[in-house]
TIDREN-965606 format. One line per 3 residues: number of its first residue (from 1); their letters; for each residue y, z, x of N, C-alpha, C, O. Coordinates in Angstrom, 2 decimals. Layout:
residues N
NUM> a> Y/Z/X/Y/Z/X/Y/Z/X/Y/Z/X ~ ... .
END
This chain:
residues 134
1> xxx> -1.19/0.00/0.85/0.00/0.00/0.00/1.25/0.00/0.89/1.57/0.85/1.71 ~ 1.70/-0.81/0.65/3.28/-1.25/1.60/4.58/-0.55/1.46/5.40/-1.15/0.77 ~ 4.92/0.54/1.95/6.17/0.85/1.33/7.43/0.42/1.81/7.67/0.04/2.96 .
4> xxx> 8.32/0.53/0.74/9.89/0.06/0.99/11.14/1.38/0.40/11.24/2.22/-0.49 ~ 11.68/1.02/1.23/12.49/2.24/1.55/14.01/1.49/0.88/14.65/0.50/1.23 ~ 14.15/2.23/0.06/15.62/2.19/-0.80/16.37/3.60/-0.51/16.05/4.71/-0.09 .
7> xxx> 17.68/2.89/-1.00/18.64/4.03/-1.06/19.09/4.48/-2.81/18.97/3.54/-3.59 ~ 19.45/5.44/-3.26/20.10/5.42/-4.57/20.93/6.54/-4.77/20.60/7.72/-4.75 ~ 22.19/5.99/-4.98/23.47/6.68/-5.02/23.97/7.09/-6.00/24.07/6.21/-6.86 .
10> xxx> 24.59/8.66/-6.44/25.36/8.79/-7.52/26.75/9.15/-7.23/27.05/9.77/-6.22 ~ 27.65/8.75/-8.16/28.44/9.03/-7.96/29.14/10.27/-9.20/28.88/10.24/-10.40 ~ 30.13/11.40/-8.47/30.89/12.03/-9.20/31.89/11.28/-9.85/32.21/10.21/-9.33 .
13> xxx> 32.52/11.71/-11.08/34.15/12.15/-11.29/34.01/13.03/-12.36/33.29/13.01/-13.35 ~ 34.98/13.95/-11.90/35.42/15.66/-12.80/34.21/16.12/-13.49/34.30/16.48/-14.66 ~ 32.74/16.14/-12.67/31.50/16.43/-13.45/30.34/15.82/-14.08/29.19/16.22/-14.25 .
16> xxx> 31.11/14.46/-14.45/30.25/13.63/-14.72/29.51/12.36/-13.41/30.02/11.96/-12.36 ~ 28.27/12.05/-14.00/27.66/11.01/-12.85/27.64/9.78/-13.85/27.48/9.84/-15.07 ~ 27.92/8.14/-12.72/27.61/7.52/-13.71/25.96/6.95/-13.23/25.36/7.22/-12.19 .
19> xxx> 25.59/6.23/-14.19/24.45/5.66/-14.42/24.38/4.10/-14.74/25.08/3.88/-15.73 ~ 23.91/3.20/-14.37/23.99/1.69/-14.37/22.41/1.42/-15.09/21.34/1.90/-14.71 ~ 22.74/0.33/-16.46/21.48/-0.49/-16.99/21.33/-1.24/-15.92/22.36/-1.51/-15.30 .
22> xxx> 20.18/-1.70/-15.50/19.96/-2.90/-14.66/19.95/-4.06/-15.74/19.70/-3.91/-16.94 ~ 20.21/-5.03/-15.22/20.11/-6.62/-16.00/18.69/-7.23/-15.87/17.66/-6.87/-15.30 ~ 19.02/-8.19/-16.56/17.46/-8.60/-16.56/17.02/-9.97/-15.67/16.08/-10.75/-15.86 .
25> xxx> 18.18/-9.95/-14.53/18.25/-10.78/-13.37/17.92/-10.83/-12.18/17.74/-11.71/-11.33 ~ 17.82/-8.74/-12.33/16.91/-7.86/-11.46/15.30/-8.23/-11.32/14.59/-8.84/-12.12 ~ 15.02/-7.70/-10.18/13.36/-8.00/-9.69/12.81/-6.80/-10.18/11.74/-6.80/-10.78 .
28> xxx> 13.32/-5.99/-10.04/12.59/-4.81/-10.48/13.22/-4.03/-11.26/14.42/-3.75/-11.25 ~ 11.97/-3.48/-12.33/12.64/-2.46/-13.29/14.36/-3.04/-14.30/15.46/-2.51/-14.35 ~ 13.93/-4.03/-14.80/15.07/-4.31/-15.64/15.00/-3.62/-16.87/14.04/-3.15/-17.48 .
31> xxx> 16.40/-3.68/-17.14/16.52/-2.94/-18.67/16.60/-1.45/-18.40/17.40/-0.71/-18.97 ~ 15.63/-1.02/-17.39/15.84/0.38/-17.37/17.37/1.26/-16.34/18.03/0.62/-15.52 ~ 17.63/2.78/-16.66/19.16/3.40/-16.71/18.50/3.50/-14.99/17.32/3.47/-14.63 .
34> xxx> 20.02/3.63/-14.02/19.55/3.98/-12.27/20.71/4.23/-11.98/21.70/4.04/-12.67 ~ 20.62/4.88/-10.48/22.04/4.97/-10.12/22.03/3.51/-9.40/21.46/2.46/-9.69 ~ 23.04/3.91/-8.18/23.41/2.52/-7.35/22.15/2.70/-6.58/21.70/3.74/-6.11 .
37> xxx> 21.60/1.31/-6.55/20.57/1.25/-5.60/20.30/0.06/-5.23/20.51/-0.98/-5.85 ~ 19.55/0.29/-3.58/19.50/-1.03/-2.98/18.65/-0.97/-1.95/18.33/0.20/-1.74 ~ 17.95/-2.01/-0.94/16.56/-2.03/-0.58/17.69/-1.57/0.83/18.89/-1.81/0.81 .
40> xxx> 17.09/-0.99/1.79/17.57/-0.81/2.69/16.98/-2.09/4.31/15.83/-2.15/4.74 ~ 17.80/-2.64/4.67/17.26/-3.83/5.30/16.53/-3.38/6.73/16.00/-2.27/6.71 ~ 16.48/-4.01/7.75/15.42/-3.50/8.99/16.79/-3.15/9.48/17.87/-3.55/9.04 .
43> xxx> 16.57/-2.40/10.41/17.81/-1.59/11.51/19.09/-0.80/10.70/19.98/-0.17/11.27 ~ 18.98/-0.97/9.45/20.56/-0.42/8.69/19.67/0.90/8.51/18.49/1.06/8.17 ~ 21.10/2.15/9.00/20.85/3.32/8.23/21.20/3.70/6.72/22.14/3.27/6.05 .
46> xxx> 20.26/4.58/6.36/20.30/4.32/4.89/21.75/4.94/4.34/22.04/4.47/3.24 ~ 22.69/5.84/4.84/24.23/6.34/4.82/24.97/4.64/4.62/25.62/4.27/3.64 ~ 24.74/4.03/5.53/25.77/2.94/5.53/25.36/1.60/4.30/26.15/0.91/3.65 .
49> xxx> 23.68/1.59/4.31/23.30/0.60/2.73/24.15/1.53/2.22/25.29/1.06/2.12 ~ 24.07/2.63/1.85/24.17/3.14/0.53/25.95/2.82/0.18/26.39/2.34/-0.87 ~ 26.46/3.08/0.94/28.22/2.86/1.04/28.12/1.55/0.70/28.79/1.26/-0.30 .
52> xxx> 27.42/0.54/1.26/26.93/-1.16/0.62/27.34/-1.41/-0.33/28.33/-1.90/-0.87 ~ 25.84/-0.76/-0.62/25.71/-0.46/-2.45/26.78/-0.14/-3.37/26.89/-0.48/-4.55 ~ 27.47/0.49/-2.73/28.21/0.96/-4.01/29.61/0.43/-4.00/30.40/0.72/-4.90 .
55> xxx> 30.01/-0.62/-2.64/30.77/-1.41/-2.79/30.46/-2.85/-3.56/31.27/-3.56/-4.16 ~ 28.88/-3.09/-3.31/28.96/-4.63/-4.21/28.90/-4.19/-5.80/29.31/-4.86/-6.74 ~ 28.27/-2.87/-5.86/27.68/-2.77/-7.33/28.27/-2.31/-8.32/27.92/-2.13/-9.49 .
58> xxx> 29.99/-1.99/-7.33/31.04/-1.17/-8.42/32.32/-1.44/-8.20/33.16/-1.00/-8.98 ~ 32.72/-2.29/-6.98/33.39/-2.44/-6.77/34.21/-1.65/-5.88/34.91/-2.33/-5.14 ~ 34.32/-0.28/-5.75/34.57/0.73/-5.36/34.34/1.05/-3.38/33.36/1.10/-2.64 .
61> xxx> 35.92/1.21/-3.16/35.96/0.85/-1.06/35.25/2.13/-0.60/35.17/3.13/-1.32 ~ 34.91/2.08/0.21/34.64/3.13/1.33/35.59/4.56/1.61/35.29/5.72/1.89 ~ 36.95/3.83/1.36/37.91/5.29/1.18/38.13/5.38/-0.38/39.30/5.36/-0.75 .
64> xxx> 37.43/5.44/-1.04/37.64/5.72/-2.66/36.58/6.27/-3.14/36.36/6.36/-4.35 ~ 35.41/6.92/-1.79/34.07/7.63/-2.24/34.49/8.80/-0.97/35.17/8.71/0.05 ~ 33.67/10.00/-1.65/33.47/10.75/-0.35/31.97/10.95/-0.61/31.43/10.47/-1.60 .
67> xxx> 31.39/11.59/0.21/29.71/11.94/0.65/29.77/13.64/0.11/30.53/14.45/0.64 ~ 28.87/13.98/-0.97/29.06/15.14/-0.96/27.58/15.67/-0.51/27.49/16.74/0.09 ~ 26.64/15.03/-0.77/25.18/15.35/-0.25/24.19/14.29/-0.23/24.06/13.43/-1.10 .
70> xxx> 23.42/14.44/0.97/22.30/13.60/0.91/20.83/14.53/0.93/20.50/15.55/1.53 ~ 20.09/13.57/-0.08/18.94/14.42/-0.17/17.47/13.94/0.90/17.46/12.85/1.46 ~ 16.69/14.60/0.99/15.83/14.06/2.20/14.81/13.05/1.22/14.54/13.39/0.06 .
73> xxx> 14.41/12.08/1.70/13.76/10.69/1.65/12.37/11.44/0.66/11.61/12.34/1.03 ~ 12.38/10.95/-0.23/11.46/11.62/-1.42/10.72/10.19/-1.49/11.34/9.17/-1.17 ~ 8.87/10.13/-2.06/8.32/8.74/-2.53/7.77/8.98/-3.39/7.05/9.97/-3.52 .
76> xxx> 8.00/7.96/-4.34/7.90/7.28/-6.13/6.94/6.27/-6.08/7.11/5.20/-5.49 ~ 5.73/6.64/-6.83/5.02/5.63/-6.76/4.89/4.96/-7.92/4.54/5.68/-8.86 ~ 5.11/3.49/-8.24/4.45/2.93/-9.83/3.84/1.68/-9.77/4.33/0.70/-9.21 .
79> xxx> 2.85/1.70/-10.31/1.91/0.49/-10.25/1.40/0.78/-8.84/0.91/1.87/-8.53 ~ 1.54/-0.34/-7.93/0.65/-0.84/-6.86/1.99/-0.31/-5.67/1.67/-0.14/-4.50 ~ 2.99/-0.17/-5.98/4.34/-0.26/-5.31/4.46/1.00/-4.21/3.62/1.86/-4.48 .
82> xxx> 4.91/1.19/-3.56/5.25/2.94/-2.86/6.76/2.63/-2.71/6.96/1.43/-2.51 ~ 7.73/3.29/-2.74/8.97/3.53/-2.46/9.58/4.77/-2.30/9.53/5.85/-2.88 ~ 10.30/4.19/-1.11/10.94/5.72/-0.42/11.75/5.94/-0.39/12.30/5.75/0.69 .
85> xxx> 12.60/6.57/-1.54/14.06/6.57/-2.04/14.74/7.43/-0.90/14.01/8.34/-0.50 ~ 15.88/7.34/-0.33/17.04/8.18/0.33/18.03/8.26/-0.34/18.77/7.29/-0.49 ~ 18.28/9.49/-0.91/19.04/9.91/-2.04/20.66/10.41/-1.57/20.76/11.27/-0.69 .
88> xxx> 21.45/10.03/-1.98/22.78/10.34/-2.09/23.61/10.75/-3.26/23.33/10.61/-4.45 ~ 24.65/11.25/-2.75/25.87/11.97/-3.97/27.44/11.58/-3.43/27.84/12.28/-2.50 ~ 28.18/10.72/-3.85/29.73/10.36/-3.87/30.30/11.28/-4.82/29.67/11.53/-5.85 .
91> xxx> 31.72/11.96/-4.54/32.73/11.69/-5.36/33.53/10.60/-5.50/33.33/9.58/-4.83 ~ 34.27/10.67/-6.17/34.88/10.04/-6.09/36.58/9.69/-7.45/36.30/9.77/-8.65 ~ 37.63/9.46/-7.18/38.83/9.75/-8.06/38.71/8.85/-9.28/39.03/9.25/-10.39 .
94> xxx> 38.24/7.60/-9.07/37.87/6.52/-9.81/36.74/6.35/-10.55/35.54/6.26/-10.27 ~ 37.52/6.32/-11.80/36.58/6.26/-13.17/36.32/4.59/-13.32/35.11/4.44/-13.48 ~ 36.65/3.96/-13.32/37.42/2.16/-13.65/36.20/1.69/-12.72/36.43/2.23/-11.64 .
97> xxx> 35.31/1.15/-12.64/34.13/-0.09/-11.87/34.59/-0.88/-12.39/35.32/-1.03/-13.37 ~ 34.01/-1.59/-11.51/33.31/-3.21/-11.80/32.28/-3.97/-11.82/32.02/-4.79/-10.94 ~ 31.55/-3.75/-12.92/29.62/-3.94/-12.42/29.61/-5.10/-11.52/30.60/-5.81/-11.34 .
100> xxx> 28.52/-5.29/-10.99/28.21/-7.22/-10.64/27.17/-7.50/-11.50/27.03/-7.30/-12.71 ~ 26.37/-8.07/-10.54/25.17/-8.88/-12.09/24.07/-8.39/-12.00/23.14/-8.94/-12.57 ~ 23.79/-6.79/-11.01/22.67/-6.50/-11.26/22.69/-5.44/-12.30/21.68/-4.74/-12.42 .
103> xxx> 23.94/-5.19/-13.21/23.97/-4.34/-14.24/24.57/-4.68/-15.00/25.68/-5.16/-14.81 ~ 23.66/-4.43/-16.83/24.48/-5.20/-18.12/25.68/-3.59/-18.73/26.15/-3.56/-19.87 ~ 25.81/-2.98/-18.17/26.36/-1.41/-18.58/26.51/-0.14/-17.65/26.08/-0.03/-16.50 .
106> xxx> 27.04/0.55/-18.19/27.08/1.68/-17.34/28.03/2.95/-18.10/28.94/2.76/-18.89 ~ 27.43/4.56/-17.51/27.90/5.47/-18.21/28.04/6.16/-17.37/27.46/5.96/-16.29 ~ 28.97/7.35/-17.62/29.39/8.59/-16.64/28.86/9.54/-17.96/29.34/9.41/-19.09 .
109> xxx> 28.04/10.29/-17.70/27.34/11.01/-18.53/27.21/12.49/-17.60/27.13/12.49/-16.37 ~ 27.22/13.53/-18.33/26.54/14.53/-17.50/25.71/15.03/-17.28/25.10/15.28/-18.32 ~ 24.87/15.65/-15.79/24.01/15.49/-15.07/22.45/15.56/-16.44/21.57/14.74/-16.69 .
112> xxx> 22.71/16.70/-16.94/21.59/17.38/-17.86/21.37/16.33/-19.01/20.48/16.49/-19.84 ~ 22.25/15.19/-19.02/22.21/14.11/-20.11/20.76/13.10/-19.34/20.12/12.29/-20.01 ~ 20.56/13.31/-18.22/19.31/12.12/-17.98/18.29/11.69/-18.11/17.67/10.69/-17.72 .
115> xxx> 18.00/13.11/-19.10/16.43/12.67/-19.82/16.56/12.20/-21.13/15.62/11.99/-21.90 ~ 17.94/12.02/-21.41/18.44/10.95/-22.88/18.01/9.51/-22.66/17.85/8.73/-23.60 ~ 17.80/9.10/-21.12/17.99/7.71/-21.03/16.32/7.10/-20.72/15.39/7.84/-20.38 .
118> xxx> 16.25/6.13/-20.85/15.18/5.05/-20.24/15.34/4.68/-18.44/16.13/3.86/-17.97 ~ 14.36/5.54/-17.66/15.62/5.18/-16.55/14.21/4.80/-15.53/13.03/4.97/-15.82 ~ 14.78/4.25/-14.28/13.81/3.85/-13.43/12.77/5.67/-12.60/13.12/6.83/-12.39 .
121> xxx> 11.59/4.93/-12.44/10.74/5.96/-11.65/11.55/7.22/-11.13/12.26/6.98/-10.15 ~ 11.59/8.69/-11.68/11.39/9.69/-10.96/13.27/9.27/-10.71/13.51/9.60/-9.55 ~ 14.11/8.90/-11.14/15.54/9.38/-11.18/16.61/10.69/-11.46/17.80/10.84/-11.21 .
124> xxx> 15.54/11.59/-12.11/15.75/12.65/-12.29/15.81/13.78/-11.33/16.49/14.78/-11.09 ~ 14.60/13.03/-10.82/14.37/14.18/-9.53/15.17/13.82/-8.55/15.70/14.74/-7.93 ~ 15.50/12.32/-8.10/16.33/12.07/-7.11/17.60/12.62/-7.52/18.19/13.14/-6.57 .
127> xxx> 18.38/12.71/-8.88/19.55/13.20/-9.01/19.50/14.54/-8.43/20.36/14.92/-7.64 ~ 18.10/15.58/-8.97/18.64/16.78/-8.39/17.87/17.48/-7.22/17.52/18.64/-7.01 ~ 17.72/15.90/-6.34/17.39/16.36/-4.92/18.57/16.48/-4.21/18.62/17.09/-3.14 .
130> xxx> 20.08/15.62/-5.01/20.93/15.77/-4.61/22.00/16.99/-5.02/22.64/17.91/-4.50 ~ 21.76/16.43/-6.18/22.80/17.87/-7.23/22.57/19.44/-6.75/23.44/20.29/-6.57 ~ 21.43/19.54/-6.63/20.78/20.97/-6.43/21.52/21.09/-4.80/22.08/22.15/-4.52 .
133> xx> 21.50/20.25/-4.03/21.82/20.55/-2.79/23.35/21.40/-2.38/23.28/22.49/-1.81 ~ 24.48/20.89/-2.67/25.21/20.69/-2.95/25.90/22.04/-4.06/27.01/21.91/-4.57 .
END
């Protein structure tokens, strides 16, 4: 079983995290609720994908997030797949995104709201590998 190592990012404002639908343009897991996430490539540390991420997927610069915690590299298994999420937490002042096209929506909901949603593998726990830290 092959694993791949992703990053997935949440972001703050005043309490709330948001949460992104994936589209159905996505390879994996469409339709279902995630934070920012993205495959982490060969030689990139997963701190700097993740800052990536959350510039293509929200629009949102590098000085318009801060780092409030990273959680240690947790693995989600479904189907045949292994993945090795590296979990992160942004604040950040900015409510206003800009999806791109790997998401049809998105919510700033709070934290205890995430078992309301349809969401990708074990997101819950990555939220409060971070939340809890912190």
């Amino acid at each position: 079983m092959r694993e791949t190592h992703v990053v997935t990012s949440f972001l703050v404002h005043e309490g709330k995290i948001l949460i992104l639908k994936r589209s159905d343009k996505v390879g994996s897991f469409p339709g279902a609720w995630a934070g920012i996430s993205g495959y982490i490539e060969e030689g990139e540390a997963p701190l700097q994908c993740a800052i990536k991420e959350i510039r293509e997927e929200t629009g949102l610069k590098e000085e318009e997030i801060t780092l409030i915690s990273a959680g240690d590299a947790m693995v989600t298994k479904k189907d045949d797949k292994t993945w090795v999420v590296h979990p992160f937490l942004f604040e950040t002042e900015k409510k206003d995104i800009c999806l791109d096209w790997e998401h049809e929506q998105c919510e700033w909901i709070d934290p205890k709201e995430i078992e309301k949603y349809e969401t990708v593998p074990d997101l819950k726990k990555v939220l409060e590998s971070v939340t809890n830290a912190h």
